[in-house]
MARLOLUM-728441 format. One record per residue (C-alpha): residue number from 1; x negated, y negated, z negated. Coordinates in Angstrom, 1 decimal, always signed. Each point is the difference from the previous one (the first is absolute). Layout:
<fivos>
{fivo NUM,{X,Y,Z}};
...
</fivos>
This chain:
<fivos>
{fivo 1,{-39.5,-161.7,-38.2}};
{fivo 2,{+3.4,+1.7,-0.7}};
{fivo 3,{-0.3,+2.6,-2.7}};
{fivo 4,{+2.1,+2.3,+2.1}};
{fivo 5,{-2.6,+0.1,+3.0}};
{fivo 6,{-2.8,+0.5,-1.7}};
{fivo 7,{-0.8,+3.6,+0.6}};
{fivo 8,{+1.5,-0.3,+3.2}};
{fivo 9,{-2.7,-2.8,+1.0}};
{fivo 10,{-2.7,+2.3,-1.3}};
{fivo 11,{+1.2,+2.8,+1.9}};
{fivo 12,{-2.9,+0.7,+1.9}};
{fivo 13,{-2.4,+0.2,-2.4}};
{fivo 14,{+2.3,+2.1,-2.7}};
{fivo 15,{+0.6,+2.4,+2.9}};
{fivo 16,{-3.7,+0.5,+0.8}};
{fivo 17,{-0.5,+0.4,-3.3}};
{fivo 18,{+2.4,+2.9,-0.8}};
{fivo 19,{-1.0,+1.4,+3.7}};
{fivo 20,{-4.0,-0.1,-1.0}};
{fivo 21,{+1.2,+2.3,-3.3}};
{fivo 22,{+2.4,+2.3,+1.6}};
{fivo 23,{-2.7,+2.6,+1.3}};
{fivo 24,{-1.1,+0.8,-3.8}};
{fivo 25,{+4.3,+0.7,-0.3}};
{fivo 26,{+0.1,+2.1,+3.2}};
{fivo 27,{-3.0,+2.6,-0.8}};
{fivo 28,{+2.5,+1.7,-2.9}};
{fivo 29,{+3.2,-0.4,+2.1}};
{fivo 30,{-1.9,+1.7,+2.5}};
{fivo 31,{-1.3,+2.6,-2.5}};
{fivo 32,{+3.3,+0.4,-1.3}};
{fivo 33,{+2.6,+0.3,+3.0}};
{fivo 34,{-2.6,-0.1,+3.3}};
{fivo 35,{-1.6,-2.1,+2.2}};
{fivo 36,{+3.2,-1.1,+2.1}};
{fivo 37,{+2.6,+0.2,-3.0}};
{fivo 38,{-2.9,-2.0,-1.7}};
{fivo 39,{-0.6,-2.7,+2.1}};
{fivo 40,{+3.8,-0.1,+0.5}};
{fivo 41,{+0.0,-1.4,-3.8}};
{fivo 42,{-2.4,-2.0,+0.4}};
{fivo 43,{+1.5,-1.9,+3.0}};
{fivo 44,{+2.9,+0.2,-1.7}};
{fivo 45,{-1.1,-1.8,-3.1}};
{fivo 46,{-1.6,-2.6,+2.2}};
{fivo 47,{+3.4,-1.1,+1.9}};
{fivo 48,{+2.0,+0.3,-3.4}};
{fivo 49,{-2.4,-2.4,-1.9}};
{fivo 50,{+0.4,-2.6,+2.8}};
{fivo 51,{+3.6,-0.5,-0.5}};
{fivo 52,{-0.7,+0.2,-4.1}};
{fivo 53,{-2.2,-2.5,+0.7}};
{fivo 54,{+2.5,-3.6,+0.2}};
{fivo 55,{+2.1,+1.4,-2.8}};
{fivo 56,{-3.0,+0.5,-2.4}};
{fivo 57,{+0.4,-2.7,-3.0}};
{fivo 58,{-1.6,-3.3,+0.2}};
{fivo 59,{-2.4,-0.4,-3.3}};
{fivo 60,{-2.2,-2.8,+1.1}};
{fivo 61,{-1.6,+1.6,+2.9}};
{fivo 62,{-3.8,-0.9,+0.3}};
{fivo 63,{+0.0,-1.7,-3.5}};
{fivo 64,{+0.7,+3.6,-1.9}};
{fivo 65,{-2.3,+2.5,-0.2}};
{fivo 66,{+3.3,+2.5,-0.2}};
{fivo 67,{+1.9,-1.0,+3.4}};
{fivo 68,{-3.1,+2.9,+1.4}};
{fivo 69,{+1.1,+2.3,-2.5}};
{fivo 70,{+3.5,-0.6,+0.6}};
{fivo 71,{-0.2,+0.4,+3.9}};
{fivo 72,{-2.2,+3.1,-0.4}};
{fivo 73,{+2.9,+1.5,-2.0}};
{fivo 74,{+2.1,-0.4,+2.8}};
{fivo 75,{-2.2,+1.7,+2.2}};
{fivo 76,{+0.0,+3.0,-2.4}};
{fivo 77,{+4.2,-0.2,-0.1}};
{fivo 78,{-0.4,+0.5,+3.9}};
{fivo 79,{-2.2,+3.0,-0.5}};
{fivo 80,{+2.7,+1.3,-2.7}};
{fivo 81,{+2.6,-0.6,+2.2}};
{fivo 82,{-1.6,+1.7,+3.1}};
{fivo 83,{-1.1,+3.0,-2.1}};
{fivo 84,{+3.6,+0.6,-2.0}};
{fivo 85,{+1.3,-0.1,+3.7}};
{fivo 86,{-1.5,+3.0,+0.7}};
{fivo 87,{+1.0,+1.3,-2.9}};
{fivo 88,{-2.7,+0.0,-2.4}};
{fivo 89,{+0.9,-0.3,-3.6}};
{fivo 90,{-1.3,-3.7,-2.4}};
{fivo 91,{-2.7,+1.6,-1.5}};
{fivo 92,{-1.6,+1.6,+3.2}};
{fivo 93,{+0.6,-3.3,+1.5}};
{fivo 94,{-2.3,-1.5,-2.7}};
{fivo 95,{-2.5,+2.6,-0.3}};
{fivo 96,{-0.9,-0.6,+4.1}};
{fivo 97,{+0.7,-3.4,-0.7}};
{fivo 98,{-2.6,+0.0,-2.8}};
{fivo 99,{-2.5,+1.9,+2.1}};
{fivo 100,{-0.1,-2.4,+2.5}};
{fivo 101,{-0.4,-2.9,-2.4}};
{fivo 102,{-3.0,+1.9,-2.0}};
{fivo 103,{-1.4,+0.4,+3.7}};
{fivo 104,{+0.2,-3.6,+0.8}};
{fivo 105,{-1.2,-1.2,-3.4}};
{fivo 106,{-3.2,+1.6,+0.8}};
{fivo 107,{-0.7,-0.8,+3.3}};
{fivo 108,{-2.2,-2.4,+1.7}};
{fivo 109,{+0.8,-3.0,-0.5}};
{fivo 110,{+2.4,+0.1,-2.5}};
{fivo 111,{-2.0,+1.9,-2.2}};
{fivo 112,{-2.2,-2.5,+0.0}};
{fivo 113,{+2.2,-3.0,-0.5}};
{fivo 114,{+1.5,+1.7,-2.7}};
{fivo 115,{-3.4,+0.8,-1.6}};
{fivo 116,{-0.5,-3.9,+0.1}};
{fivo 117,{+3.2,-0.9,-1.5}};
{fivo 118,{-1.0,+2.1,-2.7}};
{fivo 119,{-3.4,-1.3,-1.0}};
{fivo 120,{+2.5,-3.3,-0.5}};
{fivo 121,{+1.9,+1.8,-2.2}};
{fivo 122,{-1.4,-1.6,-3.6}};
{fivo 123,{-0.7,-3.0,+1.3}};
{fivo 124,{+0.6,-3.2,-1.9}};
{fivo 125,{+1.4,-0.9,+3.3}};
{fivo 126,{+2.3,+2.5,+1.1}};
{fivo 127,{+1.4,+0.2,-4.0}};
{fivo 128,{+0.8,-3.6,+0.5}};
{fivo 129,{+1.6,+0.4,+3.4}};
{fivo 130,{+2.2,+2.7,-0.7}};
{fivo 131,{+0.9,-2.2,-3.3}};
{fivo 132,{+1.5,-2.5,+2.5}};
{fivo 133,{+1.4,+1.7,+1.8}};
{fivo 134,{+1.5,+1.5,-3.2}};
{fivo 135,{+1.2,-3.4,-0.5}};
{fivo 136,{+2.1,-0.6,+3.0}};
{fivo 137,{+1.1,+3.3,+0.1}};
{fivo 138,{+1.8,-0.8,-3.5}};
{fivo 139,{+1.9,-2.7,+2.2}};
{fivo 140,{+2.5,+2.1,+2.0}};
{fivo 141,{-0.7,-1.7,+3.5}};
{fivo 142,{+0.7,+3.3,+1.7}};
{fivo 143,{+2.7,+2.6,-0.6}};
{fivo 144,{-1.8,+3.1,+1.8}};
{fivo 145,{-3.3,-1.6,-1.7}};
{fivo 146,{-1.5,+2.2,-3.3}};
{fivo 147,{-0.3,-1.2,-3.6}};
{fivo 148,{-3.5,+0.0,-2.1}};
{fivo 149,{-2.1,-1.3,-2.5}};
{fivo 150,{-3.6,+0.8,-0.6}};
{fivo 151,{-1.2,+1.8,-3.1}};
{fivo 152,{-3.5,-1.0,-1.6}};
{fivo 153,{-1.8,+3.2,-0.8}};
{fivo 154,{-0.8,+1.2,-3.3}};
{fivo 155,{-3.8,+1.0,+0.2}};
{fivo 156,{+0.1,+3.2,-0.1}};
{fivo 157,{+2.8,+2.0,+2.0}};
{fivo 158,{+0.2,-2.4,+3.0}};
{fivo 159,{-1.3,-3.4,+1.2}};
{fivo 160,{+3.5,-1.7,+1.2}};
{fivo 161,{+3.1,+1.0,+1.1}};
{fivo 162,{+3.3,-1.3,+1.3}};
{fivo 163,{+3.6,+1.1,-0.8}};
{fivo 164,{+2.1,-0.1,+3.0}};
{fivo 165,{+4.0,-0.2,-1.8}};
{fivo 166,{+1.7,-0.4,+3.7}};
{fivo 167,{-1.1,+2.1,+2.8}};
{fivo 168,{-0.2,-1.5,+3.9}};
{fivo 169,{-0.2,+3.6,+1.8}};
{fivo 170,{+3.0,+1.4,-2.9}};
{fivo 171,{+2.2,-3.3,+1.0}};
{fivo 172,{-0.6,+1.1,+4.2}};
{fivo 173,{+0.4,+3.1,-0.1}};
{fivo 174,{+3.0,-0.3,-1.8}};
{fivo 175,{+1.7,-2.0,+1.9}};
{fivo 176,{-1.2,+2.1,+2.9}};
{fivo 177,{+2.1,+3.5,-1.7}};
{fivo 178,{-3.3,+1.4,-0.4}};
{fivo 179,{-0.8,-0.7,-3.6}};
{fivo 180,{-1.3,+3.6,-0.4}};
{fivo 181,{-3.1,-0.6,+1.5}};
{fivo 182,{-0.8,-2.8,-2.2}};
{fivo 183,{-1.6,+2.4,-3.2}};
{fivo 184,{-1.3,+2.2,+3.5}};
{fivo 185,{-2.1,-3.1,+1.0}};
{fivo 186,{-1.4,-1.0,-3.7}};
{fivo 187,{-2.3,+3.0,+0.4}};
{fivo 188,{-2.1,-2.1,+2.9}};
{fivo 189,{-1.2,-2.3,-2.4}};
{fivo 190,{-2.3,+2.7,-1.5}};
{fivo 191,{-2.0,+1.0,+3.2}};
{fivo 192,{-0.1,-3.8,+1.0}};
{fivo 193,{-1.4,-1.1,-3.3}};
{fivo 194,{-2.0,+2.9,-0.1}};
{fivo 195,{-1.6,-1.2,+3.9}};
{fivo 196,{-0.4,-3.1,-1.9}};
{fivo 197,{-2.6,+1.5,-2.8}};
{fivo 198,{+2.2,-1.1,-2.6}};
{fivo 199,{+1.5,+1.9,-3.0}};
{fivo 200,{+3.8,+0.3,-0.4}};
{fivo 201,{+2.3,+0.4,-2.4}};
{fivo 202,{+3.9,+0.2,-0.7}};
{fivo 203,{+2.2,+1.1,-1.7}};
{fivo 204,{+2.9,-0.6,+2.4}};
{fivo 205,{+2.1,-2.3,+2.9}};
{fivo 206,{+3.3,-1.3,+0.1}};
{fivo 207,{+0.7,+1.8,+2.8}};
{fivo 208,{-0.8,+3.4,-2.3}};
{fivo 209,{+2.8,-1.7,-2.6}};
{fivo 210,{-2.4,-1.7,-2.4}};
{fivo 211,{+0.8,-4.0,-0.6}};
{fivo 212,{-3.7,-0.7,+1.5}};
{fivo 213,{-3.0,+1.2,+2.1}};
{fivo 214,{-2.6,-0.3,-1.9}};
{fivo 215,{-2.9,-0.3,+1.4}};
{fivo 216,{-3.4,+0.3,-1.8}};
{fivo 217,{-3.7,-0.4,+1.4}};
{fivo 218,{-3.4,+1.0,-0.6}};
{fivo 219,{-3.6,+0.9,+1.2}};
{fivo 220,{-0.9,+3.4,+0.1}};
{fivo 221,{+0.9,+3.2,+1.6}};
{fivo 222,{+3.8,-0.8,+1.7}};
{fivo 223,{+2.5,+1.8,-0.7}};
{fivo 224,{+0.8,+3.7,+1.2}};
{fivo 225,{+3.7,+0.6,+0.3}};
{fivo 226,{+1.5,+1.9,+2.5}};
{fivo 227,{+4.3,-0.2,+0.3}};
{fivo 228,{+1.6,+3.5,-0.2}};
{fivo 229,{+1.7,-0.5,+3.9}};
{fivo 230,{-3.6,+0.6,+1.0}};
{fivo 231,{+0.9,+3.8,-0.2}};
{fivo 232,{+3.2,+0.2,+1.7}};
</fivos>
C-alpha cells in the first residue's frame, strides 16, 4: 500500500465518519449564526475536509492509534476555516468548536465507547501497549507522527502517565499556517477524558510553549476545567 494513498483508500469510511459527527457541530453553528448560515458551515466544513483529506500526513495508518486523531484534527481545521471565513474570531471558533465536541463526546454511541476505553485505562494491558507504542514512537519513522514515553505512576497522585516531547496535531497545523489553533484544541482533551471517567491532569502542552504535554492519569472524579474562550 503506498503511504501516500492511504487515507485516500479509506476515504469512505473517514468521510462517513466525520459526516456521522457533524450534526453534534451544526446544533451551535446553528445556535450561533442560524439555521441556513448554520448549515452553510457545516457543508462547508464537510467539502473542505475532503480535499484536506490526501494531504493529511502518513503516520502508519491502521497500525497507529494517532492517524484517527490526526485526521479528526483536520476535520476541526475545516471547521476553523469555514468559521474564520465568515469572520469569526480563533477563540469563538474554538468555543463552538468545543461545544460540538463536548456534544459528541457524550452521545450515543460514542459515549459509550469512550466509557469502555476508559474502564481499560489501568490495565496491565493498555500500560503495556501504550509502552510500545512508546517504543516505536522514540524511532522517528514519521515526521508528522508525535513523540512519547510512558510515565509509571507514583502511588499516590496518579496511576501512569505519558510525556508527549513532539506534538502530531502542533507539527499539522503548523505547516497548515494555523498554528494558533493548536493550544485552542488541547482544551478537548479534558471533556474527552472526562467522557472517559478518567481523571486528568497537566500542567501544560507544547503547543501552550511548554517542552512537553504531560499527561497524568487516575481514578476518581475527572477533571473539571473549563478554557476561558468558553465565554466569548
Amino acid at each position: 500500500m503506498a503511504t501516500d494513498n492511504w487515507y485516500l483508500l479509506n476515504k469512505p469510511r473517514i468521510m462517513r465518519e466525520v459526516r456521522l459527527a457533524v450534526p453534534h457541530y451544526r446544533k451551535p453553528f446553528v445556535k450561533a449564526y442560524g439555521k441556513e448560515a448554520g448549515e452553510a458551515v457545516a457543508r462547508d466544513a464537510i467539502e473542505r475536509f475532503e480535499a484536506m483529506l490526501p494531504g493529511i500526513p502518513y503516520i502508519g495508518g491502521d497500525e497507529s492509534r494517532l492517524t484517527k486523531t490526526l485526521y479528526l484534527t483536520a476535520a476541526m481545521l475545516a471547521m476553523y476555516r469555514s468559521l474564520v471565513a465568515r469572520g469569526e474570531s480563533a477563540e469563538g471558533a474554538a468555543r463552538l468548536i468545543y461545544l460540538g465536541s463536548s456534544s459528541l463526546y457524550n452521545a450515543f454511541p460514542t459515549r459509550y465507547l469512550l466509557r469502555w476505553s476508559g474502564r481499560q485505562q489501568f490495565s496491565r494491558k493498555r500500560i503495556d501497549q501504550r509502552t510500545r507504542e512508546a517504543a516505536i514512537s522514540q524511532e522517528r519513522r514519521y515526521d508528522g507522527d508525535w513523540v512519547f514515553h510512558v510515565v509509571e505512576g507514583d502511588g499516590q497522585s496518579f496511576e501512569w502517565g505519558m510525556d508527549y516531547t513532539e506534538c502530531g496535531v502542533v507539527k499539522y497545523l503548523t505547516r497548515e499556517g494555523a498554528p494558533e489553533l493548536a493550544p485552542l484544541l488541547c482544551w478537548l482533551d479534558y471533556p474527552v477524558f472526562a467522557a472517559m471517567g478518567v481523571k486528568l491532569t497537566r500542567t501544560g502542552t507544547i503547543a501552550q510553549g511548554c517542552q512537553a504535554c504531560d499527561f497524568r492519569f487516575s481514578r476518581g472524579q475527572p477533571t473539571q476545567v473549563e478554557p476561558e474562550f468558553l465565554h466569548v
